[in-house]
N, CA, C and O atoms as a GROMACS GRO file, in nm:
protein
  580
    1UNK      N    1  12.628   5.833  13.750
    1UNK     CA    2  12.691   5.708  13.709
    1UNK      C    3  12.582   5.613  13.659
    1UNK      O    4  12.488   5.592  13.735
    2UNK      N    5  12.584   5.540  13.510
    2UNK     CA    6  12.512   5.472  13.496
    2UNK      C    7  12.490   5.297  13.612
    2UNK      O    8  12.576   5.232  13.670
    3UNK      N    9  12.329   5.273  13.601
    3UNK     CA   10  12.356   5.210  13.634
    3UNK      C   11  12.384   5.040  13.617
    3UNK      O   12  12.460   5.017  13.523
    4UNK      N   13  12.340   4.930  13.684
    4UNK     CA   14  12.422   4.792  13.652
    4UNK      C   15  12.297   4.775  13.514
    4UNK      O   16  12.347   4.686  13.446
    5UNK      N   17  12.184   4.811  13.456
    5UNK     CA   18  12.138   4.768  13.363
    5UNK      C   19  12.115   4.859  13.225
    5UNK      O   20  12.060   4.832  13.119
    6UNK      N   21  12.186   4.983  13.278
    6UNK     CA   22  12.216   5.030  13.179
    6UNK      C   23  12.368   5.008  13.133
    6UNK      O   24  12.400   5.086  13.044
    7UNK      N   25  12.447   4.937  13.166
    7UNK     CA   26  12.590   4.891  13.142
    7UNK      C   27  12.590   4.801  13.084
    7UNK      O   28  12.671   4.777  12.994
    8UNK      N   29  12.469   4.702  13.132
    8UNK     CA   30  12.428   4.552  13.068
    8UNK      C   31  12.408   4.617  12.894
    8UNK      O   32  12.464   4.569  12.795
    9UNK      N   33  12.323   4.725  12.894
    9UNK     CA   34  12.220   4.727  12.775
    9UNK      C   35  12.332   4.777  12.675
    9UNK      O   36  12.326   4.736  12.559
   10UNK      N   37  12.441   4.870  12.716
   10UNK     CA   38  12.562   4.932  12.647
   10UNK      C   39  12.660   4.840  12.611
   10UNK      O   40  12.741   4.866  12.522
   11UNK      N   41  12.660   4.716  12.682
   11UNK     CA   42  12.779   4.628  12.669
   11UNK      C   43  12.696   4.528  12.507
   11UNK      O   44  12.756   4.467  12.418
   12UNK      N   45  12.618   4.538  12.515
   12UNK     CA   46  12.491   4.387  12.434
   12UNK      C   47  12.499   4.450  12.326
   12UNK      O   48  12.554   4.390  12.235
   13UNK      N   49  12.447   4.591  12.298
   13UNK     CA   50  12.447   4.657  12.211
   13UNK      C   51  12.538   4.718  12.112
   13UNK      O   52  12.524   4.761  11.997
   14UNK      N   53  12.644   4.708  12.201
   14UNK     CA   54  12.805   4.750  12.133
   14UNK      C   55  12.818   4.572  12.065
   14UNK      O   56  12.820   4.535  11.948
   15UNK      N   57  12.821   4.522  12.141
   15UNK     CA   58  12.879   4.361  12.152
   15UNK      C   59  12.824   4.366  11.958
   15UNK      O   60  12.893   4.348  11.858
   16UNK      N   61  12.674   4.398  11.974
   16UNK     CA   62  12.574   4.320  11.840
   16UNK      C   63  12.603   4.471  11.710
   16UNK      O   64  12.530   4.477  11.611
   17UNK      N   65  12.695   4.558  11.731
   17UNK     CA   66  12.728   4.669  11.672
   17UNK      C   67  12.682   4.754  11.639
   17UNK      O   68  12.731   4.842  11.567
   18UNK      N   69  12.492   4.744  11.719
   18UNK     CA   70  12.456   4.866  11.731
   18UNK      C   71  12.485   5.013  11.769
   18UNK      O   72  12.534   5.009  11.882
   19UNK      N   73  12.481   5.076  11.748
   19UNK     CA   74  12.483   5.231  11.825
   19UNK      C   75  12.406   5.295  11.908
   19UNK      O   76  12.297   5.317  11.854
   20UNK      N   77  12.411   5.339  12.027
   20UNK     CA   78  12.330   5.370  12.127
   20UNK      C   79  12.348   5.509  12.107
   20UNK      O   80  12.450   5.563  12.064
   21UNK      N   81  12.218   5.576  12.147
   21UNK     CA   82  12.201   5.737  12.185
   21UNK      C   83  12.265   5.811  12.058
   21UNK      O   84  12.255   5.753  11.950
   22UNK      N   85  12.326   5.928  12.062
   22UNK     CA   86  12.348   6.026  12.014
   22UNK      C   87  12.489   6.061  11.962
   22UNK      O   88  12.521   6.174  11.927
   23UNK      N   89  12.595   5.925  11.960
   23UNK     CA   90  12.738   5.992  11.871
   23UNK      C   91  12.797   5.981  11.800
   23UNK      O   92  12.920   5.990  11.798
   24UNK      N   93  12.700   5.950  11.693
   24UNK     CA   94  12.720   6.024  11.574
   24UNK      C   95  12.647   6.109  11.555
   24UNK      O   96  12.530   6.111  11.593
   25UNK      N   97  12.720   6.217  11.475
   25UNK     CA   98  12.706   6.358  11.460
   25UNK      C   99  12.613   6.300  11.318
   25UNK      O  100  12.492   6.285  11.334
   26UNK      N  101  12.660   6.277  11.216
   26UNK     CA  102  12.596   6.266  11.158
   26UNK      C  103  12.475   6.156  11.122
   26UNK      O  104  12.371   6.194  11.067
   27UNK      N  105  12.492   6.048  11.151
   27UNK     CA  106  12.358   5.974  11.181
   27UNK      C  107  12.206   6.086  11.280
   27UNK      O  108  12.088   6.118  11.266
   28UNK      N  109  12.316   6.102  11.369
   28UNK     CA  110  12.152   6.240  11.419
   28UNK      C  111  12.150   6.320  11.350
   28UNK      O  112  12.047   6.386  11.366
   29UNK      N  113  12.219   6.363  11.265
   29UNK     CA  114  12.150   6.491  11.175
   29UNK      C  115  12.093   6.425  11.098
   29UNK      O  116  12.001   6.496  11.058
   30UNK      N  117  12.086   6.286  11.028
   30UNK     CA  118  11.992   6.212  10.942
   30UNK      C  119  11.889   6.190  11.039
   30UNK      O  120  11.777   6.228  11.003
   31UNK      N  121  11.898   6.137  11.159
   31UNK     CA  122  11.758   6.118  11.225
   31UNK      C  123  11.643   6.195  11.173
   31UNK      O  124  11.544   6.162  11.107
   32UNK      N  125  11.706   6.369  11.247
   32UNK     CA  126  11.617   6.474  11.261
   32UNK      C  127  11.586   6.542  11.136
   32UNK      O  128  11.507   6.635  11.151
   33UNK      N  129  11.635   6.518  10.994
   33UNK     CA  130  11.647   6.561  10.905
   33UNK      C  131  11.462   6.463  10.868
   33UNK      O  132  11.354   6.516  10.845
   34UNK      N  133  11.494   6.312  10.876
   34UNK     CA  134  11.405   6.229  10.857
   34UNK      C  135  11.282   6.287  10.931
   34UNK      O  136  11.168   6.314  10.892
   35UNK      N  137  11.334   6.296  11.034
   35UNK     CA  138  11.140   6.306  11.125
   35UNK      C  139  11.119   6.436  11.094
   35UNK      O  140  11.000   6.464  11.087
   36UNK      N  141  11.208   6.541  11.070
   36UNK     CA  142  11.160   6.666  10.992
   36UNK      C  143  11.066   6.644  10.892
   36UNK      O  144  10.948   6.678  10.907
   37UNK      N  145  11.108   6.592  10.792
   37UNK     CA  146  11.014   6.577  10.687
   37UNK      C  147  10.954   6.456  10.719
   37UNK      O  148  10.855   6.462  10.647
   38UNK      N  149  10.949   6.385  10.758
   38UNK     CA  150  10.820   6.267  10.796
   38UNK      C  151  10.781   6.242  10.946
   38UNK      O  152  10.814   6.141  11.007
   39UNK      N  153  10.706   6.347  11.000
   39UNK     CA  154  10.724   6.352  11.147
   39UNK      C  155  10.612   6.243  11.213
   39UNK      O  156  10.493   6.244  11.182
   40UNK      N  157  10.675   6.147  11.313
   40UNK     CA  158  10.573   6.031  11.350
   40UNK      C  159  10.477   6.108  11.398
   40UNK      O  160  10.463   6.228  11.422
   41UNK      N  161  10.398   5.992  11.410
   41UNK     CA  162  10.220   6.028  11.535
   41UNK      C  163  10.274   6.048  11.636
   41UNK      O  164  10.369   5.987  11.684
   42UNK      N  165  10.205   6.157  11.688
   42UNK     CA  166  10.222   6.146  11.856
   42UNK      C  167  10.077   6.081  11.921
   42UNK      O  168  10.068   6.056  12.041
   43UNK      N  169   9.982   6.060  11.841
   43UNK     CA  170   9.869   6.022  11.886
   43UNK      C  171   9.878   5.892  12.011
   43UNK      O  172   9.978   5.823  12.024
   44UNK      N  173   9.794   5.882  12.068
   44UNK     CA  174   9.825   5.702  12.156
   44UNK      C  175   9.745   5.607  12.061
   44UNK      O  176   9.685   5.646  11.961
   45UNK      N  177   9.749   5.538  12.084
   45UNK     CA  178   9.771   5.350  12.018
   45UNK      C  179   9.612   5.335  12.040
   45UNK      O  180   9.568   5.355  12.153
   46UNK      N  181   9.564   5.316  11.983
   46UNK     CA  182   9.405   5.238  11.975
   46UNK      C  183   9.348   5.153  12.097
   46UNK      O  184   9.236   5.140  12.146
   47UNK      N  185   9.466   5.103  12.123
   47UNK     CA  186   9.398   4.997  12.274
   47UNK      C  187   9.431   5.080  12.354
   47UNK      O  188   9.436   5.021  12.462
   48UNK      N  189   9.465   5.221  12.374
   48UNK     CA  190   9.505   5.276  12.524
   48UNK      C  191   9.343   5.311  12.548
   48UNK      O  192   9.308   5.300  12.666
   49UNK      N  193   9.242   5.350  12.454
   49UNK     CA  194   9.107   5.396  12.449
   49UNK      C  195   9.042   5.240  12.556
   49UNK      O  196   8.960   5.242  12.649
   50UNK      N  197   9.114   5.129  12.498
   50UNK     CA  198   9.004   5.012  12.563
   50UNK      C  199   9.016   5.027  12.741
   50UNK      O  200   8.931   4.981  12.817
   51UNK      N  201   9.112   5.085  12.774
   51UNK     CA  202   9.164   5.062  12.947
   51UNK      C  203   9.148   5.211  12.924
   51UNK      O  204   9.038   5.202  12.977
   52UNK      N  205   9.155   5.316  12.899
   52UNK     CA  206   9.180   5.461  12.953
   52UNK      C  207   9.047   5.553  12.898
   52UNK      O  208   8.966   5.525  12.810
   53UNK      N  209   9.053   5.638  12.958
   53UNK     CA  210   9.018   5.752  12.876
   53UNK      C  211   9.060   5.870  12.832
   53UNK      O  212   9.128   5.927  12.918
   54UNK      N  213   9.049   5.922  12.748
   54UNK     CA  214   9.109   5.975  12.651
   54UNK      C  215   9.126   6.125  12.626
   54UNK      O  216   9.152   6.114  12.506
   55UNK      N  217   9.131   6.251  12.647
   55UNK     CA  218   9.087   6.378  12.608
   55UNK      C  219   9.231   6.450  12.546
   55UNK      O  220   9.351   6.435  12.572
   56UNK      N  221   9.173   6.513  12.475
   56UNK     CA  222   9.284   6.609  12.365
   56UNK      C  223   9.227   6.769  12.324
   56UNK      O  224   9.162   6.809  12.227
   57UNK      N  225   9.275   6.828  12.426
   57UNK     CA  226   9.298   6.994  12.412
   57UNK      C  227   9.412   7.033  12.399
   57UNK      O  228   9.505   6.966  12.444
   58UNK      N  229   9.435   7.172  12.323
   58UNK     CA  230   9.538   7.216  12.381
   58UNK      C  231   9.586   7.325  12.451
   58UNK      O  232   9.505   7.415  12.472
   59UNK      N  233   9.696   7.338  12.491
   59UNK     CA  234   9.732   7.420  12.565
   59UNK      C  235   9.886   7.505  12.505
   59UNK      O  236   9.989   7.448  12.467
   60UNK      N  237   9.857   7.691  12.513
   60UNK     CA  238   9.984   7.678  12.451
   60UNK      C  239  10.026   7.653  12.341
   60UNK      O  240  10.143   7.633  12.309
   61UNK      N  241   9.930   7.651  12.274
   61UNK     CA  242   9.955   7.589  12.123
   61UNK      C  243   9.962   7.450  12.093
   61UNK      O  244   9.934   7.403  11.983
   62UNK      N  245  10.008   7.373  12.207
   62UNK     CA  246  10.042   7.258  12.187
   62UNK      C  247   9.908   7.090  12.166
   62UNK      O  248   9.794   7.092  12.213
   63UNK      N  249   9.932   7.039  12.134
   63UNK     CA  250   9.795   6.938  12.176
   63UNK      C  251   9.855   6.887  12.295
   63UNK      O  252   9.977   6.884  12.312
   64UNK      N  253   9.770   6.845  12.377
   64UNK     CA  254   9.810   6.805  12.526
   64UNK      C  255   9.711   6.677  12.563
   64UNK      O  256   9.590   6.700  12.555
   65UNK      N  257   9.744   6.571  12.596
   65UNK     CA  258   9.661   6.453  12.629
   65UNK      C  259   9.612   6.408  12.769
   65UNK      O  260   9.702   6.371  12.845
   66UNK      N  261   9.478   6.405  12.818
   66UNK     CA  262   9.492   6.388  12.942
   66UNK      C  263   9.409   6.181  12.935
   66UNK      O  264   9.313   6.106  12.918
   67UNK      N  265   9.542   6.200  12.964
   67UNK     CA  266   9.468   6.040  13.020
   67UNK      C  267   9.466   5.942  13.169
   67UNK      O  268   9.558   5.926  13.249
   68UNK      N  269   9.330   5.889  13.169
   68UNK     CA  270   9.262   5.854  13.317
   68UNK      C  271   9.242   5.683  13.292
   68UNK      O  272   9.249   5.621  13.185
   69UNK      N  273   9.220   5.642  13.404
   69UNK     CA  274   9.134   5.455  13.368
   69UNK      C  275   9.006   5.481  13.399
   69UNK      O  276   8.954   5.555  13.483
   70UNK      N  277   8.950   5.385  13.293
   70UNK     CA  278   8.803   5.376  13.262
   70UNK      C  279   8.742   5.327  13.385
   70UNK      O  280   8.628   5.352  13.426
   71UNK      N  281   8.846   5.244  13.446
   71UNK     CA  282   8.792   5.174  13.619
   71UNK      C  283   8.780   5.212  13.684
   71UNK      O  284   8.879   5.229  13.756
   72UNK      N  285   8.644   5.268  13.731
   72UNK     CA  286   8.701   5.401  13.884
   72UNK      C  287   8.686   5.326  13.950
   72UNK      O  288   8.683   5.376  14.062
   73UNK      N  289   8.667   5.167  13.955
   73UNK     CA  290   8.682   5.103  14.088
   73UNK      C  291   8.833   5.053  14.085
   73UNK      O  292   8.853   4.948  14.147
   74UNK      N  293   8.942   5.114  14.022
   74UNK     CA  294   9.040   5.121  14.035
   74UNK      C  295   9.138   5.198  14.145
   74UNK      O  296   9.232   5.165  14.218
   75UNK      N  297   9.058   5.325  14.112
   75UNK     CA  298   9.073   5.458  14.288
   75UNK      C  299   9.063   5.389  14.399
   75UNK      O  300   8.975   5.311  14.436
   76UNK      N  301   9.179   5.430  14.457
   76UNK     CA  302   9.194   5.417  14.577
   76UNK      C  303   9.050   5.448  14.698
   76UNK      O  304   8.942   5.488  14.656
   77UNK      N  305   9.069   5.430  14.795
   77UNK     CA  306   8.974   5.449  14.901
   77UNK      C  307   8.964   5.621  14.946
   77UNK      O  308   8.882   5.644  15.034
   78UNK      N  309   9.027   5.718  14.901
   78UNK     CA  310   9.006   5.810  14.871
   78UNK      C  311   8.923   5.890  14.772
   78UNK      O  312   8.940   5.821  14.671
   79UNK      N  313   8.844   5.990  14.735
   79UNK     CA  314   8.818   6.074  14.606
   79UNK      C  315   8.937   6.096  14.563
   79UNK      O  316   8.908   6.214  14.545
   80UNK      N  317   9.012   6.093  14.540
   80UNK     CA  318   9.120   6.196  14.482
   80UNK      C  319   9.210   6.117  14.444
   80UNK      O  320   9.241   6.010  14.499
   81UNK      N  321   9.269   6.179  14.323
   81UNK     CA  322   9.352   6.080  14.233
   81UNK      C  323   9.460   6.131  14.205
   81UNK      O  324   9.467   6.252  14.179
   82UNK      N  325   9.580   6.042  14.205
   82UNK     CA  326   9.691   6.148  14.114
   82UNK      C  327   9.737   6.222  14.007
   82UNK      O  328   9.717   6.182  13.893
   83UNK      N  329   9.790   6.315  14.026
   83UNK     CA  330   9.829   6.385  13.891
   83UNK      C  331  10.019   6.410  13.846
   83UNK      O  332  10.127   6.466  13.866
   84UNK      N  333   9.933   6.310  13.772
   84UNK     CA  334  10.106   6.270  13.678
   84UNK      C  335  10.124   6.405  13.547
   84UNK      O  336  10.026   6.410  13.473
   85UNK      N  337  10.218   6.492  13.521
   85UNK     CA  338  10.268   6.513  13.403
   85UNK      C  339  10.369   6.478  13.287
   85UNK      O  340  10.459   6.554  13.250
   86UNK      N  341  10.348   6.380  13.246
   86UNK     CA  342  10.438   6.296  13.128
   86UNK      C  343  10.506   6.358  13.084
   86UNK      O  344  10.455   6.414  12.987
   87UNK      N  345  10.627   6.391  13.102
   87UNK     CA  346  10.714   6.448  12.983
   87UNK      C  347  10.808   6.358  12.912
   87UNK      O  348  10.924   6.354  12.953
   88UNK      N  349  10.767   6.276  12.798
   88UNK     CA  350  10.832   6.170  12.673
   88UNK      C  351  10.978   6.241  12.720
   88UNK      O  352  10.994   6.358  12.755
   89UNK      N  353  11.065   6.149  12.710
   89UNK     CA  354  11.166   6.176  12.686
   89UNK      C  355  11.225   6.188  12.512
   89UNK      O  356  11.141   6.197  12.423
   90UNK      N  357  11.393   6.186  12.476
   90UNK     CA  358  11.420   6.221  12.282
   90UNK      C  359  11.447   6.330  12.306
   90UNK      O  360  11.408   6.412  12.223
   91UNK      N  361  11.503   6.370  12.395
   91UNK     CA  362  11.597   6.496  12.363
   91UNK      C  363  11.571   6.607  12.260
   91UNK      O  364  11.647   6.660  12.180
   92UNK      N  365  11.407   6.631  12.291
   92UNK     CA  366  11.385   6.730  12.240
   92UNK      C  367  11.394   6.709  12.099
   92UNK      O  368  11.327   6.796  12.041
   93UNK      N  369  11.473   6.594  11.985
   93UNK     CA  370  11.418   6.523  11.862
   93UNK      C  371  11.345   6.422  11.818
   93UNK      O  372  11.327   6.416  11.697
   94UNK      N  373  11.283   6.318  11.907
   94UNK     CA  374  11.208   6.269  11.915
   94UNK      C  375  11.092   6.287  11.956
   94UNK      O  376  11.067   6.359  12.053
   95UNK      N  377  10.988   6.214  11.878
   95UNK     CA  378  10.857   6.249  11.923
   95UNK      C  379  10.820   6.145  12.044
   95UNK      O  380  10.918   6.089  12.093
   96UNK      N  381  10.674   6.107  12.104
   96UNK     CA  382  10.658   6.006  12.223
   96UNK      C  383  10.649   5.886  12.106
   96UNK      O  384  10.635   5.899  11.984
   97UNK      N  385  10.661   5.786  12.174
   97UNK     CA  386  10.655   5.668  12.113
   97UNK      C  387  10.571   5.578  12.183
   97UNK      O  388  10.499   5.626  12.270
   98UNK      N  389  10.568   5.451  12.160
   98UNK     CA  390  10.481   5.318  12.190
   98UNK      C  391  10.536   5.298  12.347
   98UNK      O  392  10.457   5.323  12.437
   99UNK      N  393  10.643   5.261  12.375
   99UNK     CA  394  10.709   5.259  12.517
   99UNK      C  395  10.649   5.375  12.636
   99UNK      O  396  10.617   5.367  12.754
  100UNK      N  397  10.652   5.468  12.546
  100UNK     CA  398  10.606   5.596  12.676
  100UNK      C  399  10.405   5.555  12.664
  100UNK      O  400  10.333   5.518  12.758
  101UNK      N  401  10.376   5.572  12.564
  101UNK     CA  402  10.223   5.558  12.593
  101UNK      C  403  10.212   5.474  12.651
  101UNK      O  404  10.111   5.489  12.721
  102UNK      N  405  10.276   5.348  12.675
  102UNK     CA  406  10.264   5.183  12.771
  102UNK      C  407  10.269   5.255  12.902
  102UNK      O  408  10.169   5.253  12.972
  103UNK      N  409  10.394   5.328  12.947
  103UNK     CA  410  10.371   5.372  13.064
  103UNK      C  411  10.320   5.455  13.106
  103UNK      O  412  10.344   5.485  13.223
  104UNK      N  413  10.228   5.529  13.029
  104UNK     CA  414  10.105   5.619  13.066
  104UNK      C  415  10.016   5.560  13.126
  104UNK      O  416   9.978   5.587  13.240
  105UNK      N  417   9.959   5.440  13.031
  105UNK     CA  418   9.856   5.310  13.069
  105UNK      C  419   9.900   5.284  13.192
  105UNK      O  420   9.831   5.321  13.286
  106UNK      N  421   9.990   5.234  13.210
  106UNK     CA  422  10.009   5.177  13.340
  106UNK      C  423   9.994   5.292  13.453
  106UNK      O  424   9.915   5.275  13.546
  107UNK      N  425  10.074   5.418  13.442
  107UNK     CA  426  10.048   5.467  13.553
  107UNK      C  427   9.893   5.533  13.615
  107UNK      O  428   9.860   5.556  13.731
  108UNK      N  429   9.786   5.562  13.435
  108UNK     CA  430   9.652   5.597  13.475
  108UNK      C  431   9.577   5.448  13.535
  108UNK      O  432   9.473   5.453  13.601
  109UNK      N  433   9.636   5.332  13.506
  109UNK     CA  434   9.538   5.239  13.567
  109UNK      C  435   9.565   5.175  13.702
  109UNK      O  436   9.475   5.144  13.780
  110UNK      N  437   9.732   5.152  13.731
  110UNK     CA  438   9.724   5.125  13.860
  110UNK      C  439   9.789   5.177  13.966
  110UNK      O  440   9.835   5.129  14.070
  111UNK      N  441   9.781   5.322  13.903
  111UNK     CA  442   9.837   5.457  14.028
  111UNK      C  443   9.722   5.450  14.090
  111UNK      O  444   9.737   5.389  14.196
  112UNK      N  445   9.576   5.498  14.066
  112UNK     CA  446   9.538   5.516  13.954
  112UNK      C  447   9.606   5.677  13.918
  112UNK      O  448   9.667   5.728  14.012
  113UNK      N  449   9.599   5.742  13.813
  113UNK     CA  450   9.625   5.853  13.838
  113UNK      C  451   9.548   5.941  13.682
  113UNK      O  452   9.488   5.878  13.595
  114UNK      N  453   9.562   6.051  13.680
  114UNK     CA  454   9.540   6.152  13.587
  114UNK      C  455   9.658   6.176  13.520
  114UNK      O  456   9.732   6.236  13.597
  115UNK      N  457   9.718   6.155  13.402
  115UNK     CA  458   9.805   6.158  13.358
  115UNK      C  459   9.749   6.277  13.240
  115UNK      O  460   9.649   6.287  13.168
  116UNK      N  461   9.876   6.358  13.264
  116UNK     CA  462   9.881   6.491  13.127
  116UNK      C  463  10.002   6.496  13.026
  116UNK      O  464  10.113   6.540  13.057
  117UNK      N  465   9.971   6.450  12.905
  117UNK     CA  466  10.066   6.438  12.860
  117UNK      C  467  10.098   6.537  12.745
  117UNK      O  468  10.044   6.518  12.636
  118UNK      N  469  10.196   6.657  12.766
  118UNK     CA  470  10.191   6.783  12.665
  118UNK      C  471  10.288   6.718  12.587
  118UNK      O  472  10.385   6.652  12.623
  119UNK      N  473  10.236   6.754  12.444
  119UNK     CA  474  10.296   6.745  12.283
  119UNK      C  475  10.369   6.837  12.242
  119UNK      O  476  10.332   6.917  12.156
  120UNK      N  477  10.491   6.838  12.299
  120UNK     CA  478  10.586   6.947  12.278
  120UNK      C  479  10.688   6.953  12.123
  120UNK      O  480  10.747   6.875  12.048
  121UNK      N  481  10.667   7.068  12.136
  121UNK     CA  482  10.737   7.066  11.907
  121UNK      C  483  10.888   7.043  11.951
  121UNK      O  484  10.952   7.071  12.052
  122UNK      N  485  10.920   6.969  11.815
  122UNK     CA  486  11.073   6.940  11.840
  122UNK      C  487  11.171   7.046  11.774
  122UNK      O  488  11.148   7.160  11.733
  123UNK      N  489  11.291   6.969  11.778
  123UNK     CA  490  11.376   7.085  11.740
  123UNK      C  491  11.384   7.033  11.611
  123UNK      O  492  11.347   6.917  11.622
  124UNK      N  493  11.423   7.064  11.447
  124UNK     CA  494  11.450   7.243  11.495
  124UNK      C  495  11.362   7.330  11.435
  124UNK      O  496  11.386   7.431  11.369
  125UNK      N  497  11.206   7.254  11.480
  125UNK     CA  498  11.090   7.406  11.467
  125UNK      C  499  11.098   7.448  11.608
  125UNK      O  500  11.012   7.526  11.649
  126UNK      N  501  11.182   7.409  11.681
  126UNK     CA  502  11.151   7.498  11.824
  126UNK      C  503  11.266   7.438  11.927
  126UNK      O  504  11.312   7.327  11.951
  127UNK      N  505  11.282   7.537  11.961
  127UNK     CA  506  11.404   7.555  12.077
  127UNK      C  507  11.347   7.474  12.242
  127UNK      O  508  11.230   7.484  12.279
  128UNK      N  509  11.462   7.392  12.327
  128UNK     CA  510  11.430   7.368  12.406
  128UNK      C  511  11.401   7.484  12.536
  128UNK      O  512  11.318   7.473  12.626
  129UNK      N  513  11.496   7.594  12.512
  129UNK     CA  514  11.476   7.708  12.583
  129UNK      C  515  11.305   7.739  12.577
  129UNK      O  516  11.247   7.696  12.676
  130UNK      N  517  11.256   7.778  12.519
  130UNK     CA  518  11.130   7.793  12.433
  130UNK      C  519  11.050   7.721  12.507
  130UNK      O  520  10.972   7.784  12.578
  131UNK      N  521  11.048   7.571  12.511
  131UNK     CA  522  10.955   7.430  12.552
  131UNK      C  523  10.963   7.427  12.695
  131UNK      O  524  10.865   7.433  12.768
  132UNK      N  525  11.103   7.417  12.741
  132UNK     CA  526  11.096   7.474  12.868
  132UNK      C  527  10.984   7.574  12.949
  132UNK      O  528  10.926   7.541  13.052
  133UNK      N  529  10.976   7.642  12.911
  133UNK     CA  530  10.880   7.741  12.961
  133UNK      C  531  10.753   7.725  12.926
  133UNK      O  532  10.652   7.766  12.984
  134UNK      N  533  10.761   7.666  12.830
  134UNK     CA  534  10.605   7.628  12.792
  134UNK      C  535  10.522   7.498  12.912
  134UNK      O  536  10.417   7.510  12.977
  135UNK      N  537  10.609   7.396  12.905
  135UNK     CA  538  10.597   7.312  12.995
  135UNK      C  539  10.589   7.325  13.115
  135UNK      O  540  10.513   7.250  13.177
  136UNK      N  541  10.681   7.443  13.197
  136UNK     CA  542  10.634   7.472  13.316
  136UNK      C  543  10.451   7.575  13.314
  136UNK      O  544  10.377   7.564  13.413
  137UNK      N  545  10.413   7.652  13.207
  137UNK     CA  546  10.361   7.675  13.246
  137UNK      C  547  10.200   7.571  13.230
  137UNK      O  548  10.086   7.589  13.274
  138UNK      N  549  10.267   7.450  13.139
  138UNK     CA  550  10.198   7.324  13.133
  138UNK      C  551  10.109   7.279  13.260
  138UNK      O  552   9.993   7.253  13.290
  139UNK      N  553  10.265   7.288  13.324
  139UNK     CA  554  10.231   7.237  13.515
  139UNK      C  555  10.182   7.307  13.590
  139UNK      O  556  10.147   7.253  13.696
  140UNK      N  557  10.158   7.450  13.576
  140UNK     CA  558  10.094   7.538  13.658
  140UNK      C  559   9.924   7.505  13.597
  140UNK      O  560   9.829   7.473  13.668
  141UNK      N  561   9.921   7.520  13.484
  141UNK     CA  562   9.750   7.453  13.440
  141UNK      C  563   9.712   7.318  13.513
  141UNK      O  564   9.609   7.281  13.570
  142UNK      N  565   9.830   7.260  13.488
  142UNK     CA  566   9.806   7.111  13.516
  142UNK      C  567   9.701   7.115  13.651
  142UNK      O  568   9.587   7.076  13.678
  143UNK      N  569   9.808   7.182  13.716
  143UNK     CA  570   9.778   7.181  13.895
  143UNK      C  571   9.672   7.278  13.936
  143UNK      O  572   9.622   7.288  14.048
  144UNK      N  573   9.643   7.360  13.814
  144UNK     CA  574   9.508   7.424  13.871
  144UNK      C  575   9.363   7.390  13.806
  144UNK      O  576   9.250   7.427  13.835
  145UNK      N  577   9.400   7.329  13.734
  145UNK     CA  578   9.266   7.221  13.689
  145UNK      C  579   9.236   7.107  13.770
  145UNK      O  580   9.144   7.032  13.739
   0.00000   0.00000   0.00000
């Protein structure tokens, strides 16, 4: 059941005659048709470098981002830090956006944590069946690195 601020955000948005999510059939086939042929950055934003740090391998084929805070006097009173795996939400047609890299930042600087964030292909160069499995075996690297 949604909840009281996602009802708020459905009621505002209908109210101003926007369209939320996914129903139209055909407006999403224009979406994905669009980011098909003009597919955004998945890169992060220039200032995530000023607070984080940064690394890009991949894994799987995929590019995969690991990002940390530059503050290690940010860490807790422990060595040991958390390990976050980001998975952007977009239903598998969207790429990550500005919103998700914000909350990367936030969670590598005041978890603190290790955040991994895999660059998974969308549809329809690739099946979620497919990504699925890729991603778990994302998390098995994740956790043994």
């Amino acid at each position: 059941m949604p909840g009281l601020s996602s009802r708020a955000l459905f009621l505002t948005m209908t109210a101003l005659g926007k369209k939320l999510g996914y129903r139209d059939f055909t407006e999403l086939r224009r979406k994905v048709e669009k980011q098909y042929r003009h597919p955004s950055s998945f890169a992060p934003p220039k200032k995530l470098g000023r607070f984080c740090e940064i690394s890009l391998d991949f894994r799987n084929g995929w590019p995969c981002h690991e990002v940390s805070s530059r503050h290690k006097s940010a860490m807790s009173h422990s060595d040991s830090q958390a390990e976050v795996l980001y998975l952007h939400g977009g239903a598998y047609i969207e790429e990550i956006g500005s919103n998700h890299w914000s909350l990367i930042e936030q969670l590598a600087r005041d978890v603190p944590a290790r955040v991994t964030v895999p660059i998974y292909p969308l549809w329809p160069t690739a099946e979620a069946k497919r990504a699925r499995q890729q991603i778990v075996d994302a998390l098995a690297s994740t956790r043994a690195a």
